[in-house]
Structures are given as C-alpha cells and as structure tokens.
C-alpha positions as a printed NumPy array, in Angstrom:
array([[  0.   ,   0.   ,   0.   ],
       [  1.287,   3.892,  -0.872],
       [  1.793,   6.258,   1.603],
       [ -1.135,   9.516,   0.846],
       [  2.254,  11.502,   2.907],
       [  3.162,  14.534,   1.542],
       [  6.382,  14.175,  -0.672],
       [  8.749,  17.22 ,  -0.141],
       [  9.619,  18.693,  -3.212],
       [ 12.466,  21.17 ,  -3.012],
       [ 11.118,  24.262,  -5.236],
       [ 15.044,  25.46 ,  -5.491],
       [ 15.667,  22.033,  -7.776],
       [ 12.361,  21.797,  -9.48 ],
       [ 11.888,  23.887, -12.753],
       [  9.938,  23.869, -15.897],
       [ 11.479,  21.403, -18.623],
       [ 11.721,  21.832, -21.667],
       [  8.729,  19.512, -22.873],
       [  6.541,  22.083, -21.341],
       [  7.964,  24.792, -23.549],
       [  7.27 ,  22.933, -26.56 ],
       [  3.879,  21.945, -25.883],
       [  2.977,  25.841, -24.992],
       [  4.752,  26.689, -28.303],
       [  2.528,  23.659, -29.788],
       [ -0.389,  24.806, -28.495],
       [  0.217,  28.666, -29.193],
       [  0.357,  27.718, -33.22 ],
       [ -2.292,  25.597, -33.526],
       [ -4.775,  28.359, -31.871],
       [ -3.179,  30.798, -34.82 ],
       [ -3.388,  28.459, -37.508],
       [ -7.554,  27.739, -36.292],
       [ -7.889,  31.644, -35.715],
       [ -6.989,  31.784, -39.537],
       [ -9.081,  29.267, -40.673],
       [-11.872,  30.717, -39.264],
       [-11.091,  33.557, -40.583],
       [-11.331,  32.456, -43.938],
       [-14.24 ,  30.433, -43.146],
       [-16.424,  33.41 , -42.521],
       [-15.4  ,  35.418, -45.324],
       [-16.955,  32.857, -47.486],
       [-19.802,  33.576, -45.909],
       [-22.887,  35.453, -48.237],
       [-24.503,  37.489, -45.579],
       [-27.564,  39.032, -47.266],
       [-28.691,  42.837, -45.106],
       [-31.613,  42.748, -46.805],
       [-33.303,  39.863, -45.266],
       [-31.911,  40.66 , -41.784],
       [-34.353,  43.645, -41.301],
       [-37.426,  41.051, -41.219],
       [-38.929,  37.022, -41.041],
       [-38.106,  34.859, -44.444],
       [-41.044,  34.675, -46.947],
       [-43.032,  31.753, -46.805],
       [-45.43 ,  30.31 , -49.46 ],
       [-47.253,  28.333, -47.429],
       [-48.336,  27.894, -43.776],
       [-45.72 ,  26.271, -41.559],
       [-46.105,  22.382, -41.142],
       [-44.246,  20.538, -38.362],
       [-43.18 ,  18.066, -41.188],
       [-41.394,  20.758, -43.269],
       [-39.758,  22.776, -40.51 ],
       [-38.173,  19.187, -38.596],
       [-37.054,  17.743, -41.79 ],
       [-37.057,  19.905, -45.248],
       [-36.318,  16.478, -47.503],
       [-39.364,  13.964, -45.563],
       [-42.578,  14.007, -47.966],
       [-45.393,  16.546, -46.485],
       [-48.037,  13.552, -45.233],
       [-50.639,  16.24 , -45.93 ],
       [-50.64 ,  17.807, -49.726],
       [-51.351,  21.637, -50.143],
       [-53.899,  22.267, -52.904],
       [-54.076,  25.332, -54.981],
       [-57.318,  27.108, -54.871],
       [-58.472,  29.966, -56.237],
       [-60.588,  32.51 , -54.583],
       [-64.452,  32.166, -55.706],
       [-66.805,  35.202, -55.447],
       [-70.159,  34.034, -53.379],
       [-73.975,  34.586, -55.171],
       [-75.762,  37.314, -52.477],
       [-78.249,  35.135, -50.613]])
C-alpha cells in the first residue's frame, strides 16, 4: 500500500522542462493556424442585409413536417385554390 504523505519537493531544484515549452509553443500555433481558418471560413460567408431587417417569406403555412425535416414528404398535400366570389343570398 502507498503512503497519501506529503512528498517534499524542493522548489530550489524543481523547474519547468523543456517539454513544457514545446507543448505551450505547440499549443500557441495551432490556436493561430484555427484563428486563420476561421477567418477564412467566414469570409466565405454570403450574408444578405436585406433579409436581416425582417422574417423569411413563406409560401405556405408552416407544417411541423417541413420545418423538422425539409427532404421527408409533407403527409398532408397543399392544394391550390383559387378565390371564388359568393352569389348574395
């Protein structure tokens, strides 16, 4: 069985090695090299200011089967109709 003692380190002798450099240096460019993918990531990016200022146009009333999954078949077809003008009673 260990010993859950306290090991006395002497902090005079113990100092960072040289591992730990290169990982910080390792990590350090990899952060820059994502930073300027990003960068270029978002500057592919099409942002319309237009359509910003208000909701998306719809053609239809919204259907929880087209808003969960836009590819899934609509169980429920939309029919065109055309407004008809009612006889006076």
């Amino acid at each position: 069985m260990t010993s859950l003692a306290p090991v006395e380190i002497d902090p005079n002798s113990v100092r960072p090695g040289w591992v730990a450099l290169l990982i910080v240096l390792a990590l350090g460019a990899v952060t820059v090299l994502l930073w300027r993918n990003m960068g270029k990531q978002l500057k592919k990016i099409d942002f319309d200011d237009d359509a910003a200022d208000g909701p998306a146009p719809s053609s239809g009333p919204a259907s929880p089967a087209s808003s969960a999954d836009p590819d899934a078949a609509d169980p429920i077809p939309t029919v065109a109709t055309t407004p008809t003008q009612s006889e006076p009673k």
